[in-house]
PASE-307105 format. One record per residue: residue in one letter; y negated, z, x negated of N, C-alpha, C in turn. Coordinates in pm, 1 decimal. Layout:
BEGIN
<r resn="a" n_y="Y" n_z="Z" n_x="X" ca_y="Y" ca_z="Z" ca_x="X" c_y="Y" c_z="Z" c_x="X"/>
...
% end
This chain:
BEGIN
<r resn="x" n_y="116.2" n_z="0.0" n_x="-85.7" ca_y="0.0" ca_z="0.0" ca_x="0.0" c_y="-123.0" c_z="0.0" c_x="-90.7"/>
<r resn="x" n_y="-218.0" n_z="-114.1" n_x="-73.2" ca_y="-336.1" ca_z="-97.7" ca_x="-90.7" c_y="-449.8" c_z="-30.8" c_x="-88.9"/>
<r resn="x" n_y="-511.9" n_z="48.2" n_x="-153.0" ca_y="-628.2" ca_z="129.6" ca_x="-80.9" c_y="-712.0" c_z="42.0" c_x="-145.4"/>
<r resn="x" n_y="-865.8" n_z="70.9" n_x="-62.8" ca_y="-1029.4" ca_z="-38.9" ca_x="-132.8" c_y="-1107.5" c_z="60.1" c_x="-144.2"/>
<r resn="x" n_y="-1192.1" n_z="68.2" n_x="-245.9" ca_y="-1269.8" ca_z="167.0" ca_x="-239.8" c_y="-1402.7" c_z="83.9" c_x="-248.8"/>
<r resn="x" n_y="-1519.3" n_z="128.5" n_x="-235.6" ca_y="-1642.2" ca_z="39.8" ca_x="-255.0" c_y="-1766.2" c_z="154.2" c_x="-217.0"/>
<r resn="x" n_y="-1838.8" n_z="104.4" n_x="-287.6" ca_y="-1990.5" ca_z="197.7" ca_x="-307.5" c_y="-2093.2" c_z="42.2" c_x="-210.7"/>
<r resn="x" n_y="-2147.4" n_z="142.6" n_x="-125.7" ca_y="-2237.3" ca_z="57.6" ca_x="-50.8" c_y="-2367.2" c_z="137.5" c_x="20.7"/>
<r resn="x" n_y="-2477.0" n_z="58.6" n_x="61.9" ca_y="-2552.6" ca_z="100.1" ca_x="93.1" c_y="-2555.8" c_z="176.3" c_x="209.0"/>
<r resn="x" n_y="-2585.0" n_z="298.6" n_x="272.4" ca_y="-2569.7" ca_z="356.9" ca_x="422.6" c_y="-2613.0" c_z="223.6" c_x="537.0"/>
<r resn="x" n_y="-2726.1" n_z="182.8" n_x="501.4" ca_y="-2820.8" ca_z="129.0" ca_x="561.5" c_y="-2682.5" c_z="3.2" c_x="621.9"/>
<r resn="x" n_y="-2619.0" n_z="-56.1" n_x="547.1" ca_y="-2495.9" ca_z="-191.0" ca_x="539.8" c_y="-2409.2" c_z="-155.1" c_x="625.8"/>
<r resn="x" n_y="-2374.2" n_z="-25.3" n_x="657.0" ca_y="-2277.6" ca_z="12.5" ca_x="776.2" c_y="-2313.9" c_z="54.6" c_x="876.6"/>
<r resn="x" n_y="-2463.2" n_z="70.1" n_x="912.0" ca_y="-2541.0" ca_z="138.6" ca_x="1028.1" c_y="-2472.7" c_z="26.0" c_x="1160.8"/>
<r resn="x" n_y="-2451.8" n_z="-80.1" n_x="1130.3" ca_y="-2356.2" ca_z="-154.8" ca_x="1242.2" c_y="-2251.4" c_z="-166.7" c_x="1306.2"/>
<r resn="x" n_y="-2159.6" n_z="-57.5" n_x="1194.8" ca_y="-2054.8" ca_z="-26.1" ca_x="1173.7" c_y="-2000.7" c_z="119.2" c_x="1226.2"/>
<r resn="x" n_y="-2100.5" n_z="183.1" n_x="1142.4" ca_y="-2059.2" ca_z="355.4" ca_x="1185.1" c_y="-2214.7" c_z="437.4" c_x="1224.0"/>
<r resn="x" n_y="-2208.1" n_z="495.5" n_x="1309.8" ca_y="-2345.0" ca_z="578.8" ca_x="1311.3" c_y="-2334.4" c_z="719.5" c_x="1227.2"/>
<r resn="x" n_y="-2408.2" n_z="693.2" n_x="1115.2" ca_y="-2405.5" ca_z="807.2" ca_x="1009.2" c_y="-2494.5" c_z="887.6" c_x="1081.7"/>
<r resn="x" n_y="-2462.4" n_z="1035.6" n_x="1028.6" ca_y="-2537.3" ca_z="1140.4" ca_x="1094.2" c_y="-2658.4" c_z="1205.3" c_x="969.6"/>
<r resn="x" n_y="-2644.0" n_z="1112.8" n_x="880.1" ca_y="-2821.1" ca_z="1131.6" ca_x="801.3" c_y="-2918.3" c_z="1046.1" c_x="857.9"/>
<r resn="x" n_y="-3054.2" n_z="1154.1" n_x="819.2" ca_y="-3174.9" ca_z="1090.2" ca_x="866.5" c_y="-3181.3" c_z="959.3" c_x="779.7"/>
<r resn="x" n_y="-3166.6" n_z="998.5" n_x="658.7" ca_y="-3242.5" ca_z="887.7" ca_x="529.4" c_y="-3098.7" c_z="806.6" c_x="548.3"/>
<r resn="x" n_y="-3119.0" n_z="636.5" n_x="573.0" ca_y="-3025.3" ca_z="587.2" ca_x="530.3" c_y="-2991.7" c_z="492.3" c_x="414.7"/>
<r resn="x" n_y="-3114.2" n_z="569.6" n_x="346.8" ca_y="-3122.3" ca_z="473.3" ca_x="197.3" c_y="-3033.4" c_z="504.1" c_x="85.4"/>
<r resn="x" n_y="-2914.8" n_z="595.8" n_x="131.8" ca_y="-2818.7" ca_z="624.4" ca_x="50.6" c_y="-2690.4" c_z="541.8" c_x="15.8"/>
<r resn="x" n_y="-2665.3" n_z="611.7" n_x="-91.7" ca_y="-2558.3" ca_z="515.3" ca_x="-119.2" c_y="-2410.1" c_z="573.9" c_x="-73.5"/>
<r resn="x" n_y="-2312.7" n_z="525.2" n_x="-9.5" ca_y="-2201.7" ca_z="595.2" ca_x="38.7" c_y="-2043.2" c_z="524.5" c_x="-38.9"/>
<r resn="x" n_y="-1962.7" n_z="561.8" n_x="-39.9" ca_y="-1839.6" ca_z="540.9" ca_x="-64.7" c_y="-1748.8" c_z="502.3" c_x="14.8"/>
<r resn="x" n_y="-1680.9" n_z="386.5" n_x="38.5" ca_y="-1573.9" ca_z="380.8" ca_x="127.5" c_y="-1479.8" c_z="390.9" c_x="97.6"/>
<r resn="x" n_y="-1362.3" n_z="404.0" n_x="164.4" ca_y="-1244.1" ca_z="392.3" ca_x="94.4" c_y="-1168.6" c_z="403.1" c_x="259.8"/>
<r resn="x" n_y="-1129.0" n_z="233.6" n_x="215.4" ca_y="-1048.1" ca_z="204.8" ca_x="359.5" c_y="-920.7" c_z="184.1" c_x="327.7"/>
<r resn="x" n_y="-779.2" n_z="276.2" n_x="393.0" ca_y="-635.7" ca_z="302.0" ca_x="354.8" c_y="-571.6" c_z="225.8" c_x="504.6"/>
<r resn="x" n_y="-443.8" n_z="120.7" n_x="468.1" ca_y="-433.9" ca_z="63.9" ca_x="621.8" c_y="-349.8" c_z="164.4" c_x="645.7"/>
<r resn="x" n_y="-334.7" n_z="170.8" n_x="807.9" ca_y="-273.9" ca_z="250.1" ca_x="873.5" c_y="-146.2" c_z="169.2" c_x="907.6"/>
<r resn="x" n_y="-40.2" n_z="225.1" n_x="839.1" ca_y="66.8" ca_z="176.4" ca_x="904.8" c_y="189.3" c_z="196.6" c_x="1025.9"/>
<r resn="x" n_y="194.6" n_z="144.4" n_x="1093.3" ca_y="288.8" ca_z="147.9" ca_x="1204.1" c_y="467.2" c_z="137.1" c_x="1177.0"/>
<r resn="x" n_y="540.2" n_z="258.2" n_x="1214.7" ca_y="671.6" ca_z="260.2" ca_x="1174.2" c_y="714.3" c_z="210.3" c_x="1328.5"/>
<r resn="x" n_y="826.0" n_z="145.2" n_x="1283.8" ca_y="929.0" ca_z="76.9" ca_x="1372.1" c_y="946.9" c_z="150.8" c_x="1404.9"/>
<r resn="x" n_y="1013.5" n_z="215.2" n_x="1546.2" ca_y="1085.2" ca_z="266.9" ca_x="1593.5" c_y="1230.1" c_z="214.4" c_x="1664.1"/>
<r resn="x" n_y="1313.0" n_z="172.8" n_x="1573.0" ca_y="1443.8" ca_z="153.0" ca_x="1638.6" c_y="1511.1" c_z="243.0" c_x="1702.6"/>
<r resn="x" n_y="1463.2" n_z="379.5" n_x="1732.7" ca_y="1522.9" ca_z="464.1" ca_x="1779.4" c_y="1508.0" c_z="442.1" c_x="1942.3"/>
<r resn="x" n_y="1653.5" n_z="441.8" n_x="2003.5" ca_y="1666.0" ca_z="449.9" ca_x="2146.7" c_y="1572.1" c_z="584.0" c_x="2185.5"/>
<r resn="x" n_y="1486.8" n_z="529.9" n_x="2331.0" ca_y="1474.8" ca_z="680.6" ca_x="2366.9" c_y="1575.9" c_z="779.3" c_x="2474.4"/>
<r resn="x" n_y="1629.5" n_z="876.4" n_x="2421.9" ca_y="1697.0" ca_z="998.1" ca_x="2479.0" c_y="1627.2" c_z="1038.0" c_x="2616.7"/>
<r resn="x" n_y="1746.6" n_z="1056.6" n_x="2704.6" ca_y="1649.4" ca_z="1078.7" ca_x="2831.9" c_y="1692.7" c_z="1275.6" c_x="2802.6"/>
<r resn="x" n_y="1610.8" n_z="1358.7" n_x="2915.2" ca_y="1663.5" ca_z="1490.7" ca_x="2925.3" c_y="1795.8" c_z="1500.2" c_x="2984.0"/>
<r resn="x" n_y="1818.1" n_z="1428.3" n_x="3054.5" ca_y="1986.4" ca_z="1434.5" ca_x="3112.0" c_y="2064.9" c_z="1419.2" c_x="3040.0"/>
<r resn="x" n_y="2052.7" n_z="1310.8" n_x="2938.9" ca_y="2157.3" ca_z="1284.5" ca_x="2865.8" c_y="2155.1" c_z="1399.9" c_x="2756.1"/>
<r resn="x" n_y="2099.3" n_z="1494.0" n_x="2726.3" ca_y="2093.7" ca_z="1577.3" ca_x="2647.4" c_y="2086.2" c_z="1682.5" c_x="2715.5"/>
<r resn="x" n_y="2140.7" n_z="1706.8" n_x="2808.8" ca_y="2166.5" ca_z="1817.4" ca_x="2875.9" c_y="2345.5" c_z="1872.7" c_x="2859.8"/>
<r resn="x" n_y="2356.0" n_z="2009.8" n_x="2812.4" ca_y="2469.6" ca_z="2050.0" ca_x="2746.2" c_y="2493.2" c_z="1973.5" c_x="2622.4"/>
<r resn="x" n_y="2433.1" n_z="1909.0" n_x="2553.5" ca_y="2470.3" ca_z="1859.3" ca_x="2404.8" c_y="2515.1" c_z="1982.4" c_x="2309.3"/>
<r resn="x" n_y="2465.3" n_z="2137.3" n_x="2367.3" ca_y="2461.7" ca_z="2211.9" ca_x="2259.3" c_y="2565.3" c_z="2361.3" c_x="2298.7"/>
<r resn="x" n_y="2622.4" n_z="2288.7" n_x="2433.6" ca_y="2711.9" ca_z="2411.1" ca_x="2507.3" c_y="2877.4" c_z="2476.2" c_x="2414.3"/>
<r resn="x" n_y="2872.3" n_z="2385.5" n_x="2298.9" ca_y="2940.0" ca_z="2472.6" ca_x="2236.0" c_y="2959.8" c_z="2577.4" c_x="2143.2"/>
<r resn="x" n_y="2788.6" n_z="2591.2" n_x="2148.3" ca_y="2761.9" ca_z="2716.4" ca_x="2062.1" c_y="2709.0" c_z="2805.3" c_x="2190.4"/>
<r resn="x" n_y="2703.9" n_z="2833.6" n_x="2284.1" ca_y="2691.0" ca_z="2888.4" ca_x="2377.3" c_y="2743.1" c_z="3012.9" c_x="2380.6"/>
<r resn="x" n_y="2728.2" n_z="3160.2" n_x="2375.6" ca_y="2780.0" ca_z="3239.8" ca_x="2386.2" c_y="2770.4" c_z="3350.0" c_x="2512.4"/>
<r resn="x" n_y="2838.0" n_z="3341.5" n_x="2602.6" ca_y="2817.7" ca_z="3393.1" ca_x="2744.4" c_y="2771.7" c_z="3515.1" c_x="2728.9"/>
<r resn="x" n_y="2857.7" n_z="3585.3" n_x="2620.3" ca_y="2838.7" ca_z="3786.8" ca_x="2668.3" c_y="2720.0" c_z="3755.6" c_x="2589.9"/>
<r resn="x" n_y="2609.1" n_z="3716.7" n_x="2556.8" ca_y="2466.0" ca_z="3723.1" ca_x="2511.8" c_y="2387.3" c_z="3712.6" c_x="2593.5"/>
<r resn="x" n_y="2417.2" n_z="3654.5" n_x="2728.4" ca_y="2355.6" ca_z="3569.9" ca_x="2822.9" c_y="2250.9" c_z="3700.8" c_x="2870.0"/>
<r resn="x" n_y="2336.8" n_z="3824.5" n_x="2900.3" ca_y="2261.5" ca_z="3899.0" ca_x="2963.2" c_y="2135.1" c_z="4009.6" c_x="2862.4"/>
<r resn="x" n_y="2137.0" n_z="3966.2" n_x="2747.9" ca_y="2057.7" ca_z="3991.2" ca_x="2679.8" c_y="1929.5" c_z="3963.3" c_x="2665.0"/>
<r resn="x" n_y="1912.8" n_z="3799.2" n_x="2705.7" ca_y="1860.9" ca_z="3727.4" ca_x="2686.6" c_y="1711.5" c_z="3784.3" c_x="2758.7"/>
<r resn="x" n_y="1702.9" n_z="3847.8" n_x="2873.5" ca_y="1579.7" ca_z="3867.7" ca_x="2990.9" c_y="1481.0" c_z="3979.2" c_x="2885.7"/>
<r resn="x" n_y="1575.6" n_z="4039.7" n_x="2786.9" ca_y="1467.5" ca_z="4137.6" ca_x="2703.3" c_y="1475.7" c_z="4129.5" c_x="2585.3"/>
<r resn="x" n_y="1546.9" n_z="4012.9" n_x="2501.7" ca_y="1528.4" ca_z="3988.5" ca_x="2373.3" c_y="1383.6" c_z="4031.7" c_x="2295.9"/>
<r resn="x" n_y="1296.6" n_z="3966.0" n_x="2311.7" ca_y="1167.0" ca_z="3997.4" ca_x="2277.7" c_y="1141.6" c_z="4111.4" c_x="2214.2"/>
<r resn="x" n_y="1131.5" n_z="4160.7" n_x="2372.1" ca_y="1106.1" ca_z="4313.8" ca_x="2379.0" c_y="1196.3" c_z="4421.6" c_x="2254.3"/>
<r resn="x" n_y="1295.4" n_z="4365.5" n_x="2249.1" ca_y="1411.7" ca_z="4455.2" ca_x="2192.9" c_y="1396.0" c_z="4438.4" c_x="2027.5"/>
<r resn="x" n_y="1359.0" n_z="4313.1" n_x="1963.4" ca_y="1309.8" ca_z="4268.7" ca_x="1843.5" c_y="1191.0" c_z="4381.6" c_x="1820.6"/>
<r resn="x" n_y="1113.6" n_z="4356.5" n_x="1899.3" ca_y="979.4" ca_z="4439.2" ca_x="1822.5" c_y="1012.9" c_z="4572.7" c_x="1796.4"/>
<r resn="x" n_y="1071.5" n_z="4627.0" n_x="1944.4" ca_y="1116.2" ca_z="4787.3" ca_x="1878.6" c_y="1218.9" c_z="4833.2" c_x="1766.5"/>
<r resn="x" n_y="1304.3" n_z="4707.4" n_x="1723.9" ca_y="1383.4" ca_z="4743.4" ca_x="1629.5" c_y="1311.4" c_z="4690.1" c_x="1498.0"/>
<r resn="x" n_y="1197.8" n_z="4597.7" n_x="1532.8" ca_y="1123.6" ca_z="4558.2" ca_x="1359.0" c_y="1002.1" c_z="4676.6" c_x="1389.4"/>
<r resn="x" n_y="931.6" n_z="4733.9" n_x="1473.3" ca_y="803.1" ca_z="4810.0" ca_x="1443.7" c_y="860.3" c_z="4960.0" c_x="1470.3"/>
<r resn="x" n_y="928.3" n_z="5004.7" n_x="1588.0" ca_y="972.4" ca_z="5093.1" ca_x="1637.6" c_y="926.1" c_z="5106.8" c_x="1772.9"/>
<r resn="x" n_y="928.1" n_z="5207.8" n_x="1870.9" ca_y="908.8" ca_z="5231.6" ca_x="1942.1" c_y="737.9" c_z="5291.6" c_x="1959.8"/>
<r resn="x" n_y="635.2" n_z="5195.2" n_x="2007.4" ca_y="501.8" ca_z="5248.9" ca_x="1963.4" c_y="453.9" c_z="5267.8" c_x="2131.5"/>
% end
């Protein structure tokens, strides 16, 4: 990939970009990098089809844990405050 760099007058891009200096008798720097676009060959995944993809790490007797996990972390990392 190419980058351009170039020293130019403010005043030369006032058509271009609205600089936010008063004086535009300055001199500025560009440096224009292309933006490139990746292919995406990737199919898109719907939510259905990825629904249970991960049910075999599933562990039932956790299930009921689950409503106060949170809660139960902090008091065992800070204590009971």
């Amino acid at each position: 990939m190419e980058v351009v760099r170039k020293i130019l007058s403010a005043n030369s891009l006032s058509p271009v970009i609205d600089l936010p200096w008063t004086s535009k008798d300055l001199e500025v720097e560009v440096i224009v990098i292309p933006q490139i676009k990746k292919a995406s060959n990737q199919r898109k995944i719907s939510v259905e089809s990825m629904e249970g993809c991960l049910k075999e790490y599933a562990n039932p007797s956790l299930w009921g844990k689950e409503k106060h996990a949170w809660e139960d972390n902090i008091v065992e990392k800070y204590g009971n405050i």
